[in-house]
Structure formats: structure tokens, C-alpha cells
N, C-alpha and C positions, 0 to 999 in steps of 0.2 A: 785625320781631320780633313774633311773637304773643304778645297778653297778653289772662289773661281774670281782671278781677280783680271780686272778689263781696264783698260788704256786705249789711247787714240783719239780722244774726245778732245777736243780743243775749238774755238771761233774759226769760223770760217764763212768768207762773205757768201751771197745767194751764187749757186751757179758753180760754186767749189766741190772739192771733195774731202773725204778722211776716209781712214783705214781704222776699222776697229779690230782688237784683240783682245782674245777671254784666256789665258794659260789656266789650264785646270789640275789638282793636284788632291789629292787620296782617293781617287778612284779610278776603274777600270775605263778610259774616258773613250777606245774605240768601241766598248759596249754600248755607249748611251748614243738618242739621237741629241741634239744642242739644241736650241733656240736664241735667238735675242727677242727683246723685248723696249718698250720705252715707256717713258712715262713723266708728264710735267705736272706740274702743282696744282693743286685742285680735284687730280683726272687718277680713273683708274689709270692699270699697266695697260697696256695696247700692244698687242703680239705684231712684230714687225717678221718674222722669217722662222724657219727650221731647217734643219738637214740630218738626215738618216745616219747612223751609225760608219757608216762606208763611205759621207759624203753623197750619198745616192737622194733623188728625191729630194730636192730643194725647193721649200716652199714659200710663198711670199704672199704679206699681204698686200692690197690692192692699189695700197701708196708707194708700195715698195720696187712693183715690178717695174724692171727696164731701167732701174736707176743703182738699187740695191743687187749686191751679188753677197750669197751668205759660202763662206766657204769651211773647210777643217785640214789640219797635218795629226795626224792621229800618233804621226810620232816624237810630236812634239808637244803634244798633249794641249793645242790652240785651235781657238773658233777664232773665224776672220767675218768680220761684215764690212765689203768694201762700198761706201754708200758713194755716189757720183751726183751731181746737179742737184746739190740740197738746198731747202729752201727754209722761207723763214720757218713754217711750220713741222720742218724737221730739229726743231729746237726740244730738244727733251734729256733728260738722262737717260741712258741706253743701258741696259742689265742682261748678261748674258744667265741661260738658266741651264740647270739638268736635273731633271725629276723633280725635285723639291726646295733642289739648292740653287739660291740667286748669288754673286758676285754684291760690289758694293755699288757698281754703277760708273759711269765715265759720262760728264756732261758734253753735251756736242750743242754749241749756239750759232745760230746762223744769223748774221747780220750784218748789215754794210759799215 
């Protein structure tokens, strides 16, 4: 049974940071590339990052770069998104993905 369950999500005023974490389990997890993802109420998901199977190729969308760093320990079978200088509109729930399977989400609110 695949599970991808994510922590790290917690208040944090503008200008802070968090550390997210996805541990992944019934799958081969250094075969897949990872992604996170976000998503607030009302709004689709909004693709926040990727990274390649090896950690190679780390991609980011265009709110992300220079703030967000997307990382993996493949032997620990964990994706990291370490977000820095977040702001109110990094306010979402964060879902880590692989192929088809999403986690259940880790809320991250930015506010003073």
C-alpha cells in the first residue's frame, strides 16, 4: 500500500521559514521523480517544485525560486521542501506527489 505522508506545516510569521517532509512507503521511491504541490480553498493544486529520481534536476515554480529548495534522502525514503522568506500568500496546504499518489497534505499559514 502506498503511503506518502508530509509534516512540517505549521504558522509561521512573514519572513520565517519551515522545513517540509513527505516519508514515502510501498514503493520503489529512488525510482520515482517527487513533486510538492499546494493548494488553498477555492483554487486548483499549483505545482510548487520537482526533483529527479537521483535528486538531479530540481525544478521550481516561479514563486518558488531563490526562496524554496526541493530536496530527497532516497535512503530514507523522504522528500524535503525547505521553504525560507514565506509570505502571506504561501499560505496553502502543501501535498507531496509521486505518479498518481498524493499524501494527505500539511497546512503551512503565514501570518503575523
Amino acid at each position: 500500500q502506498v503511503q506518502l505522508v508530509e509534516s512540517g506545516g505549521g504558522l509561521v510569521q512573514p519572513g520565517g521559514s519551515l522545513r517540509l517532509s513527505c516519508v514515502a512507503s510501498g514503493f520503489n521511491f529512488r525510482l520515482i521523480s517527487m513533486s510538492w504541490a499546494r493548494q488553498v480553498p477555492g483554487k486548483g493544486p499549483e505545482w510548487v517544485s520537482d526533483i529527479g529520481q537521483s535528486g538531479d534536476n530540481p525544478r521550481y515554480a516561479s514563486f518558488a525560486k531563490g526562496r524554496f529548495t526541493i530536496s530527497r534522502d532516497n535512503a530514507q525514503n523522504t522528500l524535503y521542501l525547505q521553504m525560507n522568506n514565506l509570505q502571506s500568500e504561501d499560505t496553502a496546504v502543501y501535498y507531496c506527489n509521486a505518479n498518481t499518489w498524493w499524501g494527505q497534505g500539511t497546512q503551512v499559514t503565514v501570518s503575523s
